[in-house]
N, C-alpha and C positions, 0 to 999 in steps of 0.2 A: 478550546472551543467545543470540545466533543465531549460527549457525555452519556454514558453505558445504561440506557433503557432499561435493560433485562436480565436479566440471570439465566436467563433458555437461549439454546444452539440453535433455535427458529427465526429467530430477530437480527438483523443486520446489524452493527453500529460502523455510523459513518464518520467519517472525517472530516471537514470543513476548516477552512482557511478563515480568516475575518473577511476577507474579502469577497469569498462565497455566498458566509451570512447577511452581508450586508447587500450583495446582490440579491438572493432569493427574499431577503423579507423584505426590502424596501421597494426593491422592481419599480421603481414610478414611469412613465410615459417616458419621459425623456432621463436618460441615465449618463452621466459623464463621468469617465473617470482617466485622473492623472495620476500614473502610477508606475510604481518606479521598477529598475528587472526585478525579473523574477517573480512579478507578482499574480501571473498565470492573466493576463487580459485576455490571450488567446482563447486558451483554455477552461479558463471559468467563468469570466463576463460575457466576453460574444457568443460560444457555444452555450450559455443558458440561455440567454436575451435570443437567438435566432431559432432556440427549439422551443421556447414557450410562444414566442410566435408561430411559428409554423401548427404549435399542438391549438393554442386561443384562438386561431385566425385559418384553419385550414380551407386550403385552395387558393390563399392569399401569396402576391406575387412580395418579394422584398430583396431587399438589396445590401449588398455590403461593399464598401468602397475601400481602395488604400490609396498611399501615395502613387506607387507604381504595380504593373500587372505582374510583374515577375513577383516579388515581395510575397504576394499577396495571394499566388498560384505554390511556390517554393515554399515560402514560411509563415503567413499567417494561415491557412486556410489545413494543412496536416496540423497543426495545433488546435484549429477549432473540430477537426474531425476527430483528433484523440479526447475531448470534451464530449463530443455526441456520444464518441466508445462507451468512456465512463458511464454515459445518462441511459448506456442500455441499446443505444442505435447502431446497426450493424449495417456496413454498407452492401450494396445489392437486394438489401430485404427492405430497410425502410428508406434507403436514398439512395440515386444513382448518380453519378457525374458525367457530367460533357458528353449524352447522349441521352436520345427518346425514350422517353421510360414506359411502360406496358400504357395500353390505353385505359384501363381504370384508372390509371393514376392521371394521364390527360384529361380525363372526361369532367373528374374535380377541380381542375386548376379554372379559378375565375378569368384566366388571360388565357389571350394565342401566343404559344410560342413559336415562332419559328426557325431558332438557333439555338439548339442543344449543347453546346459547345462551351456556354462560358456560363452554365445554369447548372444546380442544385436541384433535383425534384426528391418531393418524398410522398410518400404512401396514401397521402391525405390530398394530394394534389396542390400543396403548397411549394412554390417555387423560392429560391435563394440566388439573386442575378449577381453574377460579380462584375465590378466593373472598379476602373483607377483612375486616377487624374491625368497619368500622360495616355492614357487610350479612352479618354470621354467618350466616342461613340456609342462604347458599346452599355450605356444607359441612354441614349439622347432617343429624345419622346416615351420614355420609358415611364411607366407608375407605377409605384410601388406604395404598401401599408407602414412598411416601418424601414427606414436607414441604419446601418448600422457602418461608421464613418472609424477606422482605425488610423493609426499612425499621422494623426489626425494634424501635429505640427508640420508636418512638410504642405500642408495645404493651405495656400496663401486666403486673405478673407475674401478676392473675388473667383479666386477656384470656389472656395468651399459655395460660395453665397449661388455657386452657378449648376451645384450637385442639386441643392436641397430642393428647386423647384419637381425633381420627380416624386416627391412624399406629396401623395395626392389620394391615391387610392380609390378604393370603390368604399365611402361611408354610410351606405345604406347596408352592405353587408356586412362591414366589419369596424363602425360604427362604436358601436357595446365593448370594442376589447379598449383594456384599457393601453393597449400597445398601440392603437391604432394613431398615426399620425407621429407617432415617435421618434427619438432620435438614440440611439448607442454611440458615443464617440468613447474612445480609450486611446491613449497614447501615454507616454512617459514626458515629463519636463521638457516644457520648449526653453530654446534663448534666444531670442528676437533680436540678442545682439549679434547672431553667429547666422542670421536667415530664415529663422525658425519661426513658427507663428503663433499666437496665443487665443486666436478669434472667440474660440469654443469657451473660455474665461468668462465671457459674459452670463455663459448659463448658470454660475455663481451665482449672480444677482438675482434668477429668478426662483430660487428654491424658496420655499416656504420652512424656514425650521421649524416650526410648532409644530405643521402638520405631519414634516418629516417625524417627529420624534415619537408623535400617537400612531403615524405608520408602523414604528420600531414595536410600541408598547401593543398593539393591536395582532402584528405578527407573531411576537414573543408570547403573546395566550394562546394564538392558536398553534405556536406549535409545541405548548405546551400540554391542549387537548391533544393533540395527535399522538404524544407521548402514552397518554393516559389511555387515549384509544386503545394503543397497541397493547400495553399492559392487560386491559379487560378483554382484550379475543384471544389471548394467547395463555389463560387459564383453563383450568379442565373442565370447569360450569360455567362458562361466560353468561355474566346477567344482561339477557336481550333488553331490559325496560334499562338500565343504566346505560347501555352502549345509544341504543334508540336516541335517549337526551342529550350525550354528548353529541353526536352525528348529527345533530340541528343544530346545536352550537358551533359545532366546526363550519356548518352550512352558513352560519350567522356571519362570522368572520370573516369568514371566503368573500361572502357578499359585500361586506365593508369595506375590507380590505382594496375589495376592484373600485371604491367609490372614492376612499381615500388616494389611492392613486392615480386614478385617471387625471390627465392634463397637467399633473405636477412633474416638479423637476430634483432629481437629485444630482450631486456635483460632487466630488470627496478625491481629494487629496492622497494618498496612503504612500507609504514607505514600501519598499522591501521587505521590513521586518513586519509587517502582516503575515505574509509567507515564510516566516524563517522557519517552522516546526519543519517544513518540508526545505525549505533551502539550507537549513542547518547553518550556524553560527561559523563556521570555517568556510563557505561561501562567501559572507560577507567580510571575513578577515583578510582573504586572500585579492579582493576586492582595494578594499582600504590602506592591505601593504605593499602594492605595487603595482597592482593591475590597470589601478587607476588614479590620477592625480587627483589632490582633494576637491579641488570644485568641481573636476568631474563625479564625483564620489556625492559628494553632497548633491546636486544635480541628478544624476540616475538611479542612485540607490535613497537615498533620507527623501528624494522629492522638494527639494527647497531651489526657491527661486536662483537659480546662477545669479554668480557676481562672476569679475575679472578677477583673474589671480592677481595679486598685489604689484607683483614684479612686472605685467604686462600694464598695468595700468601708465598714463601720462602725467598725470597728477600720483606719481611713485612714492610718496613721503607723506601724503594725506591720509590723515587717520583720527582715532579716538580723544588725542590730544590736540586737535583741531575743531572740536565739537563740544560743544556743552545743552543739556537739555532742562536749564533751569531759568531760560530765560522770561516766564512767565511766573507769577506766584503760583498760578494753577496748575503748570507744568504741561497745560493745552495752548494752541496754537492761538495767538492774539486777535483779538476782535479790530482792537485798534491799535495803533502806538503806543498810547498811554499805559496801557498792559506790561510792555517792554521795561524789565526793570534795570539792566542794564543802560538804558536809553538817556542821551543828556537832551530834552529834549530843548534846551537855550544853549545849543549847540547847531551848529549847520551839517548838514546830512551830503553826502556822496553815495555816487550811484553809477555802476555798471551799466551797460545798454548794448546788446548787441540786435540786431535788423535783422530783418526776414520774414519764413512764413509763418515763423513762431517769433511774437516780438518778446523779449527776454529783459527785464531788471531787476540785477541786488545792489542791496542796500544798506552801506555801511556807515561805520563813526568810530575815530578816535577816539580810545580810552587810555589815556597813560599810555604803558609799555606795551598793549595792547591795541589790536585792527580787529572788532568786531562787526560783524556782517550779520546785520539785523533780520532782514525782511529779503524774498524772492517777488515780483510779482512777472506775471506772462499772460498772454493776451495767444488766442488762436481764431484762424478763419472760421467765421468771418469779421468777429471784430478784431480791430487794428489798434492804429494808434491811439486816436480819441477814448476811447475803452481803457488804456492801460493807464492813459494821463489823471483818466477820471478816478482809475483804482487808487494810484498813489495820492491823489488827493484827499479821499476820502479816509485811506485809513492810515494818514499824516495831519489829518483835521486837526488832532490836541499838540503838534507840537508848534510851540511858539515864535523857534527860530526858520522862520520860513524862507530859510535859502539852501537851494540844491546845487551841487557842481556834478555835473552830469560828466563823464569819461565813457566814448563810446566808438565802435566801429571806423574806421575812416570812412566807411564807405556811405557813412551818416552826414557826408558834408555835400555827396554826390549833388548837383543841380542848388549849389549856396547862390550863385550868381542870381538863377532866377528866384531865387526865395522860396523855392520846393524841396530843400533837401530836408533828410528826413528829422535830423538834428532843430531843426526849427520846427517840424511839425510838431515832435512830442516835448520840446519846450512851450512852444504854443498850448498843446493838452492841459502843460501842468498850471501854466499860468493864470489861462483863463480857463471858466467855464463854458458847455453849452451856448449856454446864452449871450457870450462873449463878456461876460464879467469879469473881473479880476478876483482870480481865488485870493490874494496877501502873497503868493509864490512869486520867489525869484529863481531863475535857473541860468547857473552859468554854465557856458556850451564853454567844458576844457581839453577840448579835443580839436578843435581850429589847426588845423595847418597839419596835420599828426601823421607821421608817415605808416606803412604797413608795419605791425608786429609779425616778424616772423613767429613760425609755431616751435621752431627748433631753440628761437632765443626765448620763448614762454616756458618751452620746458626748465630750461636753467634757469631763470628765474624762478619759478615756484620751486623749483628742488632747493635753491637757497633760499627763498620765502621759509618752507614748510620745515626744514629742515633746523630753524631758528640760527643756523654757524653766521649769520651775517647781524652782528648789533646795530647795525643803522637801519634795518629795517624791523618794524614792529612783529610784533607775537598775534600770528593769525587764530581768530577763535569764530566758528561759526555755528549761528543757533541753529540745532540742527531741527529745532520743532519747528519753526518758523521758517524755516527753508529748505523742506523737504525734498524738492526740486533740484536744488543746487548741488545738495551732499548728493545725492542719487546719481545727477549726471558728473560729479566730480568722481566719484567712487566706479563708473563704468564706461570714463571716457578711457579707450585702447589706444597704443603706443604702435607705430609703425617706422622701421626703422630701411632709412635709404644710405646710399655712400655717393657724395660730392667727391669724386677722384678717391683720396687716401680716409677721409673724415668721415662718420659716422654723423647721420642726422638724425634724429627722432623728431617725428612727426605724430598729429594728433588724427585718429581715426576720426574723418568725418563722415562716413556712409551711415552713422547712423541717423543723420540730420533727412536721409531719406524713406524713414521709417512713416507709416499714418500719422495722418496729422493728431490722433487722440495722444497717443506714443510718446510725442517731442518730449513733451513739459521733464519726463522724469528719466526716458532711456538717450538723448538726445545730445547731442554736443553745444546746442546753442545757449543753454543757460550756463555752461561753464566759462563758452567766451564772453557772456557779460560780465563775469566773475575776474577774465584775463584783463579785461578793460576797467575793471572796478582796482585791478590791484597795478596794475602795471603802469603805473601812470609814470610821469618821465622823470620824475625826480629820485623815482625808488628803483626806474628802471638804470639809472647812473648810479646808485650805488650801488647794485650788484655788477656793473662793467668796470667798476674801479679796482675789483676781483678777480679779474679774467686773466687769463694765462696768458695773454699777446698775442696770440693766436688770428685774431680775426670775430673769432667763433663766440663771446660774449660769455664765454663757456668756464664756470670757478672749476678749479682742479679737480675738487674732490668728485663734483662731476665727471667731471670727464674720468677720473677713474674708474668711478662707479662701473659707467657706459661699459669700458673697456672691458672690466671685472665680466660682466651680464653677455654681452654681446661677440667677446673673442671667439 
């Protein structure tokens, strides 16, 4: 990324990261960045973002926040102070810590401070408040011009949601900068399966790329003038009427540049290997061959969303030969049925259903040697049933054979006496309309009397499900475009393993069913147990116990070796 100006011992040449560049030219209001070690967050994002604050906004109060106050006192803040070294700032001359700094530098500062202690001043009378989430006080009634929020996943969305109201500021004075009212978050990969948070994701959604990219192409000229600048005052006859024109042009840029940025959002992604010229290729080998296990590797250093290691998963034996993505002509997700080319549709349809705050169905159909699982639909607060019965009607309109055998929950029969269990409600959904019409829908309830599926005897089932060693049961194939939902929560439902006296039981992680309601649909447990009750039904759950070791445990052998194998 660096590139030698000049041929004269006068002229600096610097050095820059991708992550630098993309920092200093794009600079928008609000700046987020996910990024993986080593890729200097400390260092180059918040020590640039709180010193062009401090220089565009001086006497302006601002804040940097972490998970906790040690973090943040220990090891993010000597990171951002070797950043300010870099940019030239020496402390005791242009910034003091955790005490009153000379009265000029007070008489600038637009606030009263009156605790020195956990504040940044600098020269200009701009202040730097630190403050964390387990010691909120020390921002509370606090305003500040610009946030700048690190290690940003350990903060749940109503921590974070309860920092931001101090970004308030004084907008009559600092109004014009395009920092003002801003946000800096950085952190490295959250996993929301593991506790972690992802809130800050959303400011994805509000980047503008087009303008991002004339931001890039707008920056890239001017620091192209700047280049050129240099070139023309560092001859032996500089021509004052050429340098004059470009010096307006650089003025030009400058001006644009703060126009296109103000109130926009950038969001980026980046690896470790951004950084590698300075973390060198042997940091990330020694990384990759042992330092860290691969989904932690992919996760902290590439920046890719975590999944579950294969071997922790519950669904242990689901994979690439359980999935097909051709189940449309278009090879995009179906409008309706009729799309489904797979689909018989003079055929009677079956369907999973599992209850709660997320209602959950897939939706399958015999084919020959094959059980494919067509369709996911789910429903969240606050629509419910009526909403879900409506979706499957609507986008089951063109198939002819209009009868459903619904398999679902036990806990769908709860209150059958008085006619309010839930099993009749979203039978009722499918059958009629609104209006109380009759959609042509039959639904038989095959789940009447059904006792609890343990989670221990699910897992041995689907491991001889998936596994295909069992010929009486069919060859599971799910479309994986058309039920995006389902492979998601199949692929990151965790295994937790307990002992019954001498026995080994594997259990299905459910705390992620505790996760925000936006969450369920795709990190969640609940659309895999419609998927348990889609497939488990009693007649395939008898042929895999015609299997079992005698045990008790429902459990085929090679199971249980497995178990053994992984678990001793």
């Amino acid at each position: 990324m660096a590139k030698k100006i000049t041929d004269t011992n006068d002229a600096d040449v610097k050095f820059g990261s991708e992550a630098l560049v993309l920092c200093d030219w794009i600079d928008t209001t609000n700046f987020v960045c996910v990024g993986g070690r080593g890729v200097a967050k400390s260092t180059v994002i918040i020590a640039r973002r709180s010193l062009r604050c401090v220089r565009l906004m001086p006497g302006a109060p601002i804040a940097i926040v972490a998970d906790t106050y040690t973090n943040l006192v220990d090891n993010i803040m000597p990171a951002v102070q070797n950043g300010w070294r870099l940019q030239g700032l020496i402390e005791g001359v242009h910034y003091i810590k955790g005490k009153r700094p000379p009265e000029q530098w007070v008489r600038r500062c637009s606030v009263i401070v009156d605790d020195y202690r956990h504040v940044y001043s600098f020269w200009n009378g701009s202040v730097i408040r630190l403050g964390s989430l387990d010691r909120a006080s020390l921002l509370a009634g606090q305003s500040v011009a610009h946030l700048i929020f690190d290690e940003a996943k350990y903060a749940s969305d109503d921590r974070a949601a309860r920092v931001m109201p101090i970004l308030r500021g004084d907008a009559i004075t600092y109004g014009h900068c395009y920092l003002y009212g801003g946000v800096t978050i950085t952190t490295d990969m959250p996993d929301v399966t593991a506790g972690e948070y992802d809130w800050f994701f959303r400011y994805a959604a509000e980047m503008d790329a087009e303008r991002i990219v004339k931001t890039v192409q707008a920056a890239g000229e001017l620091n192209r003038l700047k280049i050129k600048l240099t070139k023309l005052t560092q001859v032996s006859k500089p021509d004052v009427t050429k340098i004059g024109r470009i010096e307006k042009r650089i003025a030009y840029y400058e001006s644009g540049l703060n126009k296109l940025r103000k109130g926009q959002t950038f969001f980026m992604n980046i690896s470790s290997f951004a950084n590698i010229d300075i973390l060198t290729m042997d940091y990330a080998r020694r990384l990759y061959n042992g330092a860290l296990d691969l989904p932690e590797f992919l996760k902290s250093v590439l920046g890719m969303r975590p999944g579950v290691r294969k071997d922790a998963r519950f669904y242990v034996l689901f994979g690439d030969i359980h999935k097909y993505t051709d189940g449309t002509v278009s090879g995009e997700a179906a409008y309706n049925s009729a799309e489904l080319r797979y689909l018989d549709p003079s055929s009677p349809l079956d369907a999973g259903m599992d209850f709660g705050n997320m209602m959950s169905m897939v939706i399958g159909q015999r084919d020959g040697r094959y059980y494919r699982v067509h369709k996911n639909l789910y429903t969240l607060p606050p629509e419910y049933i009526p909403h879900l019965g409506a979706a499957f009607v609507e986008f089951f309109r063109p198939h002819t054979c209009k009868v459903l055998n619904l398999f679902y929950d036990r806990a769908g029969n709860n209150g059958q006496r008085q006619g309010i269990d839930y099993a009749r409600q979203i039978k009722d959904a499918i059958e009629y309309d609104e209006n109380g019409r009759r959609t042509g829908w039959t639904v038989n309830l095959m789940s009447r009397g059904q006792a609890i599926i343990e989670q221990d005897a699910e897992y041995h089932f689907m491991y001889s499900l998936m596994s295909a060693s069992n010929k009486a049961l069919p060859l599971l194939k799910v479309d994986a475009v058309n039920c995006p939902e389902l492979v998601s929560s199949v692929e990151g439902t965790k295994t937790i393993i307990k002992y019954k006296k001498d026995r080994k039981v594997v259990l299905k992680d459910k705390r992620s069913e505790k996760l925000d309601i936006k969450k369920l649909p795709r990190l969640s447990t609940n659309m895999s147990d419609a998927f348990k009750y889609l497939m488990m039904r009693k007649k395939w759950r008898d042929l895999v116990a015609v299997k079992s070791t005698g045990d008790g445990s429902g459990a085929d052998a090679a199971v249980e070796q497995w178990l053994e194998d992984k678990f001793k």
